[in-house]
C-alpha positions as CSV (number, residue, x, y, z in Angstrom):
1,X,0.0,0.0,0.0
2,X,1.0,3.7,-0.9
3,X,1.2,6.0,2.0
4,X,3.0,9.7,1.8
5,X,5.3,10.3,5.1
6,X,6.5,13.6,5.9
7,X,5.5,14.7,1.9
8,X,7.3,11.3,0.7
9,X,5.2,8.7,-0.8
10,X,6.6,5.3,0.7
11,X,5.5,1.6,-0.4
12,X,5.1,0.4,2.9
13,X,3.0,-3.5,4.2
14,X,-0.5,-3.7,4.7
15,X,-1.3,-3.1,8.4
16,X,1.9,-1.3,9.3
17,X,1.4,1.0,12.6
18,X,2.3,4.9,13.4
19,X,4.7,3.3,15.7
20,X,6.5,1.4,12.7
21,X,6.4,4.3,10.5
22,X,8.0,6.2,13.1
23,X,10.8,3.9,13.9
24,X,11.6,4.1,9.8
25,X,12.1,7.9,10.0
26,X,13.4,8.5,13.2
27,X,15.3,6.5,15.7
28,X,14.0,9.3,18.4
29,X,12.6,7.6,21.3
30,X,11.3,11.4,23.0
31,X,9.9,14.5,21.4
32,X,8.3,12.9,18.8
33,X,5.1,13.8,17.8
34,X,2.8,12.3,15.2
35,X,-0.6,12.9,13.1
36,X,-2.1,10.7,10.6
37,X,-4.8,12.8,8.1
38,X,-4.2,15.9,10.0
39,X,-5.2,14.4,13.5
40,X,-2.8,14.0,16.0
41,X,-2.3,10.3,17.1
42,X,-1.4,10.1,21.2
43,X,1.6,8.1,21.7
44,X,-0.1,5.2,23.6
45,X,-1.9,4.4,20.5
46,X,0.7,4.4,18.2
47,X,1.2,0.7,18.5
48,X,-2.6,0.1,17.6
49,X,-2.8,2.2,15.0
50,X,-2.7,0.9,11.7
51,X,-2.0,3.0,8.4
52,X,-4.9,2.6,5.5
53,X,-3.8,3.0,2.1
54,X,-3.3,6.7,0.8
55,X,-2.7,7.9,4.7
56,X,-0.8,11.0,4.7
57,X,1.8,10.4,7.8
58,X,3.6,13.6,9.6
59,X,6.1,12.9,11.9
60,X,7.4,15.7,13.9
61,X,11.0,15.7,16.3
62,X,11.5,18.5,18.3
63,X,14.9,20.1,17.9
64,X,16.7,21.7,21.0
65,X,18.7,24.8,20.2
66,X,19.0,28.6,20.1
């Protein structure tokens, strides 16, 4: 299935989670945010979650800095 991550279109399984796309971007473990279809996906259902095809997938890491 086709889903576009961060503006990307990926080829990614059928019935991957937010939690799996976000370990392919980002190896962040804090300060990572996440919304699937322009709503915001809390972190304790990331694991549930599973990506339909045509999901547009924004992954946000905060950056520390000044």
């Amino acid at each position: 299935m086709n889903v576009v991550i961060n503006g990307t279109p990926h080829e990614v399984p059928q019935g991957m989670t937010v939690a799996q796309a976000v370990q392919k971007l980002t190896q962040a473990t804090t300060g990572v945010a996440v919304a699937v279809n322009d709503e915001v996906v809390r972190r304790g259902a990331w694991e549930t979650t599973a990506l339909a095809d045509s999901d547009r997938v924004e992954v946000l890491t905060a950056v520390q800095g000044g």
